[in-house]
C-alpha positions as CSV (number, residue, x, y, z in Angstrom):
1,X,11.4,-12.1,19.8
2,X,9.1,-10.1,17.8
3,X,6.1,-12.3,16.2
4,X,5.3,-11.2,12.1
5,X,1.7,-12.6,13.1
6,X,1.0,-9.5,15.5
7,X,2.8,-6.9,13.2
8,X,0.9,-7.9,10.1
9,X,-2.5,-7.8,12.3
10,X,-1.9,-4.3,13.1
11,X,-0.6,-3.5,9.7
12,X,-3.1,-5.1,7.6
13,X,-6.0,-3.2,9.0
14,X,-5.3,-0.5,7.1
15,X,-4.0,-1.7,3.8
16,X,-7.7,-2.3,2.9
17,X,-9.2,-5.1,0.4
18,X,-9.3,-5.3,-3.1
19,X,-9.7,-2.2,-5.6
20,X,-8.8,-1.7,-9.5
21,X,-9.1,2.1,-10.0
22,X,-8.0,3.3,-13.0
23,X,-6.8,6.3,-11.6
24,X,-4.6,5.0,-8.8
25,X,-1.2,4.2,-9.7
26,X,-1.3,1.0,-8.4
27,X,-3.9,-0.3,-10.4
28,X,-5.8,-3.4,-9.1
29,X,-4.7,-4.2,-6.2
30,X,-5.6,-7.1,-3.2
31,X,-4.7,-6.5,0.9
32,X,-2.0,-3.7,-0.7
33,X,-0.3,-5.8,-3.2
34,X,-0.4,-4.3,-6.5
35,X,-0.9,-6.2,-9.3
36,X,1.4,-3.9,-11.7
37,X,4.1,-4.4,-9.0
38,X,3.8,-7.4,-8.3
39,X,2.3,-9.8,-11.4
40,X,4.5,-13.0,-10.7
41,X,2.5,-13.4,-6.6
42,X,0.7,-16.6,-6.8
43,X,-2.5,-14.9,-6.0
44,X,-3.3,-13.6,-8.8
45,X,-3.9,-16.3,-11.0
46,X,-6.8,-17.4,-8.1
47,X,-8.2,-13.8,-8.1
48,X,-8.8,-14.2,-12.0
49,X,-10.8,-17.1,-10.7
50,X,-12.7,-15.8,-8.7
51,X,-13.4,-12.8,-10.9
52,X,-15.1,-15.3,-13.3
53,X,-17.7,-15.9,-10.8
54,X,-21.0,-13.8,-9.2
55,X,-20.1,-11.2,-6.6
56,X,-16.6,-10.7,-7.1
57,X,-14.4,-9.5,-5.4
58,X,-16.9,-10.4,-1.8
59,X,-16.9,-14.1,-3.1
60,X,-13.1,-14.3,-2.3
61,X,-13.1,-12.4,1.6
62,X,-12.9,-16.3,3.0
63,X,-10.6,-17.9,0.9
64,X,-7.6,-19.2,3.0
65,X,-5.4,-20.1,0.3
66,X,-5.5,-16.5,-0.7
67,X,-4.9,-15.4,2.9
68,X,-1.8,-17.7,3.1
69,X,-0.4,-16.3,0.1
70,X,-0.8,-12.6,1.4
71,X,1.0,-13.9,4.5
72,X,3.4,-15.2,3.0
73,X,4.1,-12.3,0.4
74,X,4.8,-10.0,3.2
75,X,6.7,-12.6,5.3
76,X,9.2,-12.8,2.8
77,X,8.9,-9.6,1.0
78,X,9.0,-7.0,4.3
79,X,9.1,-8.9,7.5
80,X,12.4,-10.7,6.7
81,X,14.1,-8.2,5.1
82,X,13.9,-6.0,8.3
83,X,14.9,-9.4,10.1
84,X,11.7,-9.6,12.0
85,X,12.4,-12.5,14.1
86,X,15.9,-11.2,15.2
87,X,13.9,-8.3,17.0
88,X,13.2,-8.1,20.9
89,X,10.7,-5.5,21.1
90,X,7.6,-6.2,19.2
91,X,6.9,-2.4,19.6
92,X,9.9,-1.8,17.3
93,X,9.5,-4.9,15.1
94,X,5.7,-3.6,14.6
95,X,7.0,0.4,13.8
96,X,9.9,-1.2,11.2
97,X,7.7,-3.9,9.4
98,X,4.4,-0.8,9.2
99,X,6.6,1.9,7.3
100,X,8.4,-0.9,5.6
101,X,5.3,-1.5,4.0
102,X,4.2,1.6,3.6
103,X,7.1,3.6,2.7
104,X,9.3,0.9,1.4
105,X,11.5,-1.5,3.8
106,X,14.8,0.5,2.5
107,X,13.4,3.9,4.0
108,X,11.8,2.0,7.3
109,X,15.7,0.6,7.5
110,X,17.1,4.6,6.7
111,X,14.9,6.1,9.5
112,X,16.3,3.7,11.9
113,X,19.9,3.7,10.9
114,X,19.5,7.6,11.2
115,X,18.1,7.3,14.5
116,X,21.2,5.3,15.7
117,X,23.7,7.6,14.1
118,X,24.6,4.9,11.6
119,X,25.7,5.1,8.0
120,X,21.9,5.2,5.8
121,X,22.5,2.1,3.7
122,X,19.1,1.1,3.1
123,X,20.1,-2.4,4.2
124,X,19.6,-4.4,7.7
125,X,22.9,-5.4,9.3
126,X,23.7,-6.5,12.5
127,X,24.9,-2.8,13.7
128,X,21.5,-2.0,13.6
129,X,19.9,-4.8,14.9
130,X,22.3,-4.5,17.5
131,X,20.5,-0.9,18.1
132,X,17.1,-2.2,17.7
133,X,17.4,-4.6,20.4
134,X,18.9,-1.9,23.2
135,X,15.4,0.0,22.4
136,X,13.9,-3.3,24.6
């Protein structure tokens, strides 16, 4: 089965670190998650922290706490919702979870039910899976 460890690794390297430019939709935003999106994740409330001290935003590049929390918001916000851990081919699992995050996990699920000639729900079933898993 896939492993959302090595997905995220390869994902994350592009999502950057922390920025809060006025003219970018997403506003401020930390490893991709934006703030304006997303103001209920945990996180937050230790970035304001952190922002209180001297050389923010490097000050908070070795908190763990915060790392978990990133993990953890993508675990359960992308990762599962393509049903990761049901996947064979980390190859595929990798490809699904990277434009799930990037274009949405609804449209990463459309591509793929398009490429297997199914109905474009939007939503992981086990028809696709199913499909997934022959791509092994």
């Amino acid at each position: 089965m896939a492993d959302f460890w090595i997905a995220d690794r390869r994902t994350s390297n592009a999502e950057g670190f922390y920025s809060n430019n006025p003219a970018d939709a997403g506003g401020e935003t930390l490893w991709g998650i934006a703030r304006n999106r997303n103001p209920q994740w945990e996180g937050w409330s230790i970035v304001d922290q952190y922002k209180k001290k001297s050389n923010f935003p490097t000050n908070m590049r070795n908190d763990t706490n915060l790392y978990r929390l990133r993990g953890n918001f993508y675990k359960a916000n992308y990762w599962d919702t393509i049903r990761g851990d049901e996947i064979q081919s980390q190859r595929v699992a990798n490809e699904m979870y990277d434009t799930g995050v990037n274009m949405g996990v609804g449209m990463s699920i459309r591509f793929s039910q398009r490429a297997a000639g199914l109905a474009e729900t939007g939503r992981m079933n086990t028809e696709l899976l199913k499909y997934l898993n022959s791509l092994v």
